[in-house]
Backbone and ligand atoms as CSV (ligand in chain L), in Angstrom:
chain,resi,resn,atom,element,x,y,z
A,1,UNK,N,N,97.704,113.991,66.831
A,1,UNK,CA,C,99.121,113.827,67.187
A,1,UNK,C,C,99.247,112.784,68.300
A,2,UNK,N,N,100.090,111.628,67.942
A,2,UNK,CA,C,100.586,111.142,68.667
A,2,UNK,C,C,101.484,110.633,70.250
A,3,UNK,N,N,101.382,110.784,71.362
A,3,UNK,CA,C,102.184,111.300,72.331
A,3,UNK,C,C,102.549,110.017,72.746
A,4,UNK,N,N,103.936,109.417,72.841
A,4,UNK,CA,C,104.554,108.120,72.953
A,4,UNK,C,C,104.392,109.055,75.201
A,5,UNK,N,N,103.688,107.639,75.790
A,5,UNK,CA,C,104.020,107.765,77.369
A,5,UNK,C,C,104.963,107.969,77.548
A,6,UNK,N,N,105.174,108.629,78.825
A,6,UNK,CA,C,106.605,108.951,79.454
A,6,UNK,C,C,107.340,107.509,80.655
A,7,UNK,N,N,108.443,107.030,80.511
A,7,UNK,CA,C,108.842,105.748,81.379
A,7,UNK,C,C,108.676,106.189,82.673
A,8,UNK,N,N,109.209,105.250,83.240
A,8,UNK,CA,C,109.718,105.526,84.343
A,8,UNK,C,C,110.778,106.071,84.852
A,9,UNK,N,N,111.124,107.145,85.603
A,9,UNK,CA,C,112.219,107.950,85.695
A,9,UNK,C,C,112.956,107.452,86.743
A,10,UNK,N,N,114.083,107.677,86.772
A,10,UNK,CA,C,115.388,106.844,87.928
A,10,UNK,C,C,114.864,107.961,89.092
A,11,UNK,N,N,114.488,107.139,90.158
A,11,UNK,CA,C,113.999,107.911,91.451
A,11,UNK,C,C,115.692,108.169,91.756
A,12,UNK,N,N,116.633,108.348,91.926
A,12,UNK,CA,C,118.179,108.929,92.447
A,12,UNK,C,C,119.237,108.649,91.374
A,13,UNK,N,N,119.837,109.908,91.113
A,13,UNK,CA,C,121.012,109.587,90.212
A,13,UNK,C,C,121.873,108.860,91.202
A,14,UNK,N,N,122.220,108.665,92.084
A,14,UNK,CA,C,123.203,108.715,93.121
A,14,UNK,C,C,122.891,108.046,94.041
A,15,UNK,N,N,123.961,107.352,95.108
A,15,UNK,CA,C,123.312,106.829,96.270
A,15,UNK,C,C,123.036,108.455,97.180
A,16,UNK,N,N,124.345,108.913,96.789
A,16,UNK,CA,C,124.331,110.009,97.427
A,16,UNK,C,C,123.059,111.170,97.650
A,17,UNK,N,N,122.682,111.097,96.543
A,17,UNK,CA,C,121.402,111.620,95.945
A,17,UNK,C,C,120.563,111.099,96.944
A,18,UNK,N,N,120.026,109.450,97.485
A,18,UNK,CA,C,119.166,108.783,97.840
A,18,UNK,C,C,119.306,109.349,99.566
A,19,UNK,N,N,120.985,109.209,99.699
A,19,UNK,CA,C,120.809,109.556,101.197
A,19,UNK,C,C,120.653,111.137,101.441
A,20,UNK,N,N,121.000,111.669,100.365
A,20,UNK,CA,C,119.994,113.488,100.783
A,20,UNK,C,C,118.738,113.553,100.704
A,21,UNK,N,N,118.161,113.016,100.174
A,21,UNK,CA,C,116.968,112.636,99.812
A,21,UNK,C,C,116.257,112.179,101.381
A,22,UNK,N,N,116.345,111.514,102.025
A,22,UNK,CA,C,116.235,111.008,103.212
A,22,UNK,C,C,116.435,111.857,104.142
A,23,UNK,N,N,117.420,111.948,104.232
A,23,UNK,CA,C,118.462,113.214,105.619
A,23,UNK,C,C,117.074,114.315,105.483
A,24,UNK,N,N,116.564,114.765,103.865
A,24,UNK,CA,C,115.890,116.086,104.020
A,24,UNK,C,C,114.157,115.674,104.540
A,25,UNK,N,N,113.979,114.813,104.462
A,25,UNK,CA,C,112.774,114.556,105.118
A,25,UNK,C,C,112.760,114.461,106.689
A,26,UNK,N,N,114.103,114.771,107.549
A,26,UNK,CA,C,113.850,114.280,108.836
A,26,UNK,C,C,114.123,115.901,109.847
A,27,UNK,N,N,113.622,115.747,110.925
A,27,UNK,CA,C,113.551,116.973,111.675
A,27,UNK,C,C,115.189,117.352,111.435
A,28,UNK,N,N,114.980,118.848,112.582
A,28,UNK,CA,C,116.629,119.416,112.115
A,28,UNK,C,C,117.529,118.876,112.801
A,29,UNK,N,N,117.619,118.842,113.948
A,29,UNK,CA,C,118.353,117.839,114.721
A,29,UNK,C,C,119.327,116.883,113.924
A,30,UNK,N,N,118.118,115.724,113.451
A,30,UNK,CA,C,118.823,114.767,112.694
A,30,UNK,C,C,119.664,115.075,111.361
A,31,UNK,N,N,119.066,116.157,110.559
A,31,UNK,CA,C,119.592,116.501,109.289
A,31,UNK,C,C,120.904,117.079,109.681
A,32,UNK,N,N,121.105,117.682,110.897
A,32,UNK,CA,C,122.508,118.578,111.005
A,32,UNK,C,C,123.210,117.458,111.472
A,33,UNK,N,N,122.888,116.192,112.165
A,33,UNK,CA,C,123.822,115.081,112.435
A,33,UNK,C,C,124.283,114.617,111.050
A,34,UNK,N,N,123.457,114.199,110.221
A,34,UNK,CA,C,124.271,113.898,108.655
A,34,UNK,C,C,124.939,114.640,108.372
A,35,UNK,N,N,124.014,115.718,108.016
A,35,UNK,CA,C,124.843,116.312,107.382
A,35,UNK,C,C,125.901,117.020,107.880
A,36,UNK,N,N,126.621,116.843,109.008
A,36,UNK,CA,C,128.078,116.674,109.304
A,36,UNK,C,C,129.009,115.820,109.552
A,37,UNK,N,N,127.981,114.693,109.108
A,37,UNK,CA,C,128.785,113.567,109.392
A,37,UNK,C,C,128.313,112.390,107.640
A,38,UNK,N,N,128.972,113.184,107.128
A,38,UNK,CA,C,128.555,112.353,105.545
A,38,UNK,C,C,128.921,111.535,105.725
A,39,UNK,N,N,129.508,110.489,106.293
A,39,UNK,CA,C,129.886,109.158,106.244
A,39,UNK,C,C,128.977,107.989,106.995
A,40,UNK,N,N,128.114,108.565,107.646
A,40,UNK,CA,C,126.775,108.228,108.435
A,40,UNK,C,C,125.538,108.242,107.649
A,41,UNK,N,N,124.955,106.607,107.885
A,41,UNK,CA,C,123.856,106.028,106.711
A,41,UNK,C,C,122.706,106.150,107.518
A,42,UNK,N,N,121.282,107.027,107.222
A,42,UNK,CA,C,120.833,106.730,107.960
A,42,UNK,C,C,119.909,105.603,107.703
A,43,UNK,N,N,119.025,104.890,108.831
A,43,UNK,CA,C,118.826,104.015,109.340
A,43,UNK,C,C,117.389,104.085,108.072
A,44,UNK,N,N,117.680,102.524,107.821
A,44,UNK,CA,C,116.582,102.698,106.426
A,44,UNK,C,C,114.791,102.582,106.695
A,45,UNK,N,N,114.693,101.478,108.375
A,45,UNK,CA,C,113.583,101.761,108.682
A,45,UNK,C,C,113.159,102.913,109.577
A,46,UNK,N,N,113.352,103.441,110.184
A,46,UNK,CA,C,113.039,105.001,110.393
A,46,UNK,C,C,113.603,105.754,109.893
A,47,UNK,N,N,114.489,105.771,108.616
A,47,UNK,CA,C,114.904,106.683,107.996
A,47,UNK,C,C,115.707,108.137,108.804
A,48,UNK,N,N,116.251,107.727,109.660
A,48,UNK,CA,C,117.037,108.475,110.458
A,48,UNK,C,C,116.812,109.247,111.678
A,49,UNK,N,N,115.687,108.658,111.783
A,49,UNK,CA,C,115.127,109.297,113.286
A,49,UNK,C,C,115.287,108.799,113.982
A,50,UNK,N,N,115.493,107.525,114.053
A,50,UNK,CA,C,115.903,106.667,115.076
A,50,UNK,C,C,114.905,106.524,116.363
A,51,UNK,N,N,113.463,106.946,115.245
A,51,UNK,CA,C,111.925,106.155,116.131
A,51,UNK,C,C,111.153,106.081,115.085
A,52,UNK,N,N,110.129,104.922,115.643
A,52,UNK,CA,C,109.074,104.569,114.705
A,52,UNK,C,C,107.637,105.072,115.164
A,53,UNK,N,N,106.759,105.098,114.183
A,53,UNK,CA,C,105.424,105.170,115.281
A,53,UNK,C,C,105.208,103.641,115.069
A,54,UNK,N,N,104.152,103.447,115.599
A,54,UNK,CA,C,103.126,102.206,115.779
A,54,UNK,C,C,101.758,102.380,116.079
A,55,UNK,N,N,101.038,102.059,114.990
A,55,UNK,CA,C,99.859,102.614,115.265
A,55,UNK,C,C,99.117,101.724,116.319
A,56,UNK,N,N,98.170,101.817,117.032
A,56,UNK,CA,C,98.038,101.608,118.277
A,56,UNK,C,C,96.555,100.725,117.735
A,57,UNK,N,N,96.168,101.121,117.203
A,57,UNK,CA,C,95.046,100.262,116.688
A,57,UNK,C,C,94.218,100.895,115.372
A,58,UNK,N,N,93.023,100.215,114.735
A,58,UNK,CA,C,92.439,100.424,113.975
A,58,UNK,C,C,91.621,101.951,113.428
A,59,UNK,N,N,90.919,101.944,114.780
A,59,UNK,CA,C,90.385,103.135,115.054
A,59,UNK,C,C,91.306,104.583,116.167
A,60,UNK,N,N,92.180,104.070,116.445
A,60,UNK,CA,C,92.261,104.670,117.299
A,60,UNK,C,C,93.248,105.760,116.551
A,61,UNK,N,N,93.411,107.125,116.745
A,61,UNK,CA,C,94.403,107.938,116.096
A,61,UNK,C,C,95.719,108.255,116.834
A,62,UNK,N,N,96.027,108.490,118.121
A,62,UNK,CA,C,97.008,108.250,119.047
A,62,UNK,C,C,97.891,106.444,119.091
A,63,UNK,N,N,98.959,106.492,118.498
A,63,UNK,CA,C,99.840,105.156,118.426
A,63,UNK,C,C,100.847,105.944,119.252
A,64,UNK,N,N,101.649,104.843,119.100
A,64,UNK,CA,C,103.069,105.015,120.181
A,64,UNK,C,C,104.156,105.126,119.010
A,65,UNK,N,N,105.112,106.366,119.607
A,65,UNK,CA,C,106.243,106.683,119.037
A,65,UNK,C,C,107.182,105.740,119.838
A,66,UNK,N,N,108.304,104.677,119.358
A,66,UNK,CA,C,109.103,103.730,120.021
A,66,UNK,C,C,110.365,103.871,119.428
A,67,UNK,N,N,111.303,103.387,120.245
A,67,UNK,CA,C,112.949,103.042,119.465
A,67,UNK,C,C,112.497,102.235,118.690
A,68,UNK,N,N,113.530,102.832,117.235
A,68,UNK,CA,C,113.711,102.062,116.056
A,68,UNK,C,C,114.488,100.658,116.318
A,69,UNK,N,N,113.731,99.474,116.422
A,69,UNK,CA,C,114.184,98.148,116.358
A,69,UNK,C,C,115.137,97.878,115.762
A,70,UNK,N,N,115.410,98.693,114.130
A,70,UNK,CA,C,116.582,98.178,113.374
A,70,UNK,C,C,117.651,98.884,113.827
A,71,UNK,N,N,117.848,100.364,114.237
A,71,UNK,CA,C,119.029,101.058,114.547
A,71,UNK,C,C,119.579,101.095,115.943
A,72,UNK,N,N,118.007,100.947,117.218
A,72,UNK,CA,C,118.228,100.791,118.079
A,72,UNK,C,C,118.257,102.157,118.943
A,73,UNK,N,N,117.392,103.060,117.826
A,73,UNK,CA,C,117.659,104.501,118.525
A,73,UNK,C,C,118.586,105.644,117.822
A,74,UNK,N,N,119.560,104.726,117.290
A,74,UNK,CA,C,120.925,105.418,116.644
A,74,UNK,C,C,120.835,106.682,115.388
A,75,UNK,N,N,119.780,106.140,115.060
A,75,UNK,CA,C,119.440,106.681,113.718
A,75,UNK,C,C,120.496,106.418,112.540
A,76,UNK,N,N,121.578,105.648,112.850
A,76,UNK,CA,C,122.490,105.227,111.779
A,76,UNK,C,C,122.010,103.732,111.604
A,77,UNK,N,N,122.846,103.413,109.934
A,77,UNK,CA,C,122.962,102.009,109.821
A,77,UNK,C,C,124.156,101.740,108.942
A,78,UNK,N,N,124.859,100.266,109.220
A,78,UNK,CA,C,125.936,100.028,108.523
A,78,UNK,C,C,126.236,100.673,106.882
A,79,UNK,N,N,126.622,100.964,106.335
A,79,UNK,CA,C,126.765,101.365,104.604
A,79,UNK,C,C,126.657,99.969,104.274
A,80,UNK,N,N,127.052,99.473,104.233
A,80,UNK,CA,C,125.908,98.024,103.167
A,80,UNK,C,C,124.616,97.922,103.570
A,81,UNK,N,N,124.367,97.951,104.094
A,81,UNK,CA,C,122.865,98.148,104.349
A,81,UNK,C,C,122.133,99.297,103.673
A,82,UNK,N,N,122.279,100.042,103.631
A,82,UNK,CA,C,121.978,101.276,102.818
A,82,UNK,C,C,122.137,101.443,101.908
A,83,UNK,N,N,123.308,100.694,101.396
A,83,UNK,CA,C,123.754,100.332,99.660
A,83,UNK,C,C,122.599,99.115,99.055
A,84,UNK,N,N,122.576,97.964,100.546
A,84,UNK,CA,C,121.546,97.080,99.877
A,84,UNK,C,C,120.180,97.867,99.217
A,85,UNK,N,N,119.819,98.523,100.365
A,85,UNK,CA,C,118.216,99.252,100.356
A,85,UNK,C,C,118.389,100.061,98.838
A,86,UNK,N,N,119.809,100.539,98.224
A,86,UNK,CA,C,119.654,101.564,97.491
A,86,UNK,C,C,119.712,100.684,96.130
A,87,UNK,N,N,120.329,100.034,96.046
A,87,UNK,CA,C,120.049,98.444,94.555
A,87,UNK,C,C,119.091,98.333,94.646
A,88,UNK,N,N,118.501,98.165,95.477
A,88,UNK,CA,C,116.820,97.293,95.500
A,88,UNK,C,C,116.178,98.393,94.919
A,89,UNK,N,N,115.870,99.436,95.193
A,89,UNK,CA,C,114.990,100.707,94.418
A,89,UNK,C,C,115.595,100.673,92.988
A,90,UNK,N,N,116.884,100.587,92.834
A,90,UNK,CA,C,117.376,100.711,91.572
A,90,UNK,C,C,117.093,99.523,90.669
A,91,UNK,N,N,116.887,98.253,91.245
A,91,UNK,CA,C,116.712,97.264,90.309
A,91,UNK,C,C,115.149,97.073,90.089
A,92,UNK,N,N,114.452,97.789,91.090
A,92,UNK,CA,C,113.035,97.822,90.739
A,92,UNK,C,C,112.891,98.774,89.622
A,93,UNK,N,N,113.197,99.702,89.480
A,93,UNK,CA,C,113.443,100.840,88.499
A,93,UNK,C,C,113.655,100.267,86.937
A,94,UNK,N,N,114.931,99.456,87.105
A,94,UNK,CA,C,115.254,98.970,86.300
A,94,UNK,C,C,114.295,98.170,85.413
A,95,UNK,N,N,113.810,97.398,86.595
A,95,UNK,CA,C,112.625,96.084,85.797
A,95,UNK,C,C,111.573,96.801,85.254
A,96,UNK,N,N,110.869,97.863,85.862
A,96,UNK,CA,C,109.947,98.602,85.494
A,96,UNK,C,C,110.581,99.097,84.318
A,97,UNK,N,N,111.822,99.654,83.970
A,97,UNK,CA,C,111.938,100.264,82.260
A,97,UNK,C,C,111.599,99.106,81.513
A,98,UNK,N,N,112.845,98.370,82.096
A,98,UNK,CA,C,112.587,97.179,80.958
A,98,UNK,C,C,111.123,96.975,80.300
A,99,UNK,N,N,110.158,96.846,81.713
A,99,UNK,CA,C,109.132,96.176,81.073
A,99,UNK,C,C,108.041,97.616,80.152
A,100,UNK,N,N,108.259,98.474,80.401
A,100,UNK,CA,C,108.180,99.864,79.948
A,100,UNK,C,C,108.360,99.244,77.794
A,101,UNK,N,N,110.084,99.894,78.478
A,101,UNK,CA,C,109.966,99.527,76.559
A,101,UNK,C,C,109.607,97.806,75.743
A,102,UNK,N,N,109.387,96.748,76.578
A,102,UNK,CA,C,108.848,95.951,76.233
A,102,UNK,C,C,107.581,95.981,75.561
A,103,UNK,N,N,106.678,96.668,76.256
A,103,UNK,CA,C,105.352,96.893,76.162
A,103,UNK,C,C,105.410,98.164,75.016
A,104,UNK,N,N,106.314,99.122,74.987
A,104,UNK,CA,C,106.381,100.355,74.136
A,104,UNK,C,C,106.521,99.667,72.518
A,105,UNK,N,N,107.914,98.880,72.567
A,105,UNK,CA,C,107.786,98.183,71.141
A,105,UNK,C,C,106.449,97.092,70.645
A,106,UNK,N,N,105.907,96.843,71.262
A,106,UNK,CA,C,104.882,95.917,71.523
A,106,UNK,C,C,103.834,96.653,70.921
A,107,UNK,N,N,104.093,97.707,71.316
A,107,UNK,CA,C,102.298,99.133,70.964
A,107,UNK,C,C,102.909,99.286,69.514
A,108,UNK,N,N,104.304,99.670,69.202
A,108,UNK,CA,C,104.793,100.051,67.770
A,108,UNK,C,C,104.557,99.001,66.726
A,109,UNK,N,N,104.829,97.720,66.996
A,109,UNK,CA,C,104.862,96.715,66.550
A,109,UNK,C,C,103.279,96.313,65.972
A,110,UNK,N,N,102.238,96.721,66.795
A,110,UNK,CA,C,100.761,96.048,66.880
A,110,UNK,C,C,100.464,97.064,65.968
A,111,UNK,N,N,101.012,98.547,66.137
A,111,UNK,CA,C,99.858,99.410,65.312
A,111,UNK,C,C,100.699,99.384,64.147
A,112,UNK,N,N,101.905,99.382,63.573
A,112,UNK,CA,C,103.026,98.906,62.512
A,112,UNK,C,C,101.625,98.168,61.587
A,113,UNK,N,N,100.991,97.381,61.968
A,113,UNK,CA,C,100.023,96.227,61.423
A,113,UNK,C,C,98.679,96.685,60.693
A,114,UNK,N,N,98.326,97.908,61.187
A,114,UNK,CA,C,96.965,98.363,61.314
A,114,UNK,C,C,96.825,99.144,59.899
A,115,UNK,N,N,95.482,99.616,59.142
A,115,UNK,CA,C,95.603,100.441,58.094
A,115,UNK,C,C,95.378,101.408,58.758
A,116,UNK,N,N,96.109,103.010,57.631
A,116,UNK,CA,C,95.579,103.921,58.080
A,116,UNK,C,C,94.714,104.504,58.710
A,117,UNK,N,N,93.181,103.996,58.430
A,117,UNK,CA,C,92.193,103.992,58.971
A,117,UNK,C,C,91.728,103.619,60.502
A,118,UNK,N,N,92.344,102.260,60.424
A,118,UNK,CA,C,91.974,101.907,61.686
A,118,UNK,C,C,92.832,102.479,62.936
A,119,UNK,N,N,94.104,103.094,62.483
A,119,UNK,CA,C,95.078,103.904,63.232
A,119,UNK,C,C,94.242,104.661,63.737
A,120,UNK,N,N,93.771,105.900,62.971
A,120,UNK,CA,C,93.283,106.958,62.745
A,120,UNK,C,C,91.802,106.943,63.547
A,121,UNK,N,N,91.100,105.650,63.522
A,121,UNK,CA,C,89.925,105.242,64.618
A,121,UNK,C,C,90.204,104.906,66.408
A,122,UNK,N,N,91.474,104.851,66.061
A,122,UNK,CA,C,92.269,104.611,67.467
A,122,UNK,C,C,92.719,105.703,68.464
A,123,UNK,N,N,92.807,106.851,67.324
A,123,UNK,CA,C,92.968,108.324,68.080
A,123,UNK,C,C,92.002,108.725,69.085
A,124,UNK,N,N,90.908,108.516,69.199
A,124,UNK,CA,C,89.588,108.584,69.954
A,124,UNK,C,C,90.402,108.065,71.424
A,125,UNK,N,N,90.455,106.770,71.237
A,125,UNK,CA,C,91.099,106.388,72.460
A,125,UNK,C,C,92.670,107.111,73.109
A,126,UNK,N,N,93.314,108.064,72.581
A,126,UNK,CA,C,94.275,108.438,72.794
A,126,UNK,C,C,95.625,107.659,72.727
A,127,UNK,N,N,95.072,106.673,71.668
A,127,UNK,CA,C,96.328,105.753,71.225
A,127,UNK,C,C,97.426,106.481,69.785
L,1,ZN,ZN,ZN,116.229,103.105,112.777
């Protein structure tokens, strides 16, 4: 039996989706600031904490926790900005299906060609 791969799945139905998604990864503090204030984006490079680490060096395991450069601490960021960040995942998504069923008709198309047999020698490989 045959098993056609599974694509790539839309990482957020929603922007909305994207910014819960976020809000729930951050301590409580920050999550109860969103989430009472839904109209507040958080900040896409610290993702709403409004600090970064920095790792301090190669070997070393202690880096420095610092204000977030892009928010400035705030843990917010403008809504276009957050809309930008949220296209960009989505159009990567996108390209990845595309090239998904490109390659999918491509497999249908090649083995379309093949005799029974040699189909059937192809199962081994899990084709
Ligand atoms: Zn920030």
């Amino acid at each position: 039996m045959r098993h056609e791969p599974v694509g790539p799945q839309r990482p957020f139905a929603s922007i909305r989706q994207y910014r819960a998604k976020i809000i729930g990864r951050v301590g409580t503090v920050q999550f109860n600031f969103f989430d009472s204030n839904p109209d507040a984006w958080p900040c896409i490079r610290c993702e709403g904490r409004g600090r970064i680490y920095i790792p301090s060096g190669l070997y070393e395991i202690r880096g420095d926790d610092i204000e977030c450069p892009c928010c400035k601490g705030t843990r917010v960021c403008p809504r276009k900005e957050f809309v930008a960040a949220y296209r960009k995942i989505i159009e990567n998504y996108l390209a990845q299906k595309r090239r998904f069923k490109t390659l999918s008709q491509a497999r249908r198309q090649a083995l379309k060609k093949l005799t029974a047999i040699e189909r059937e020698s192809l199962q081994v490989l899990g084709v």
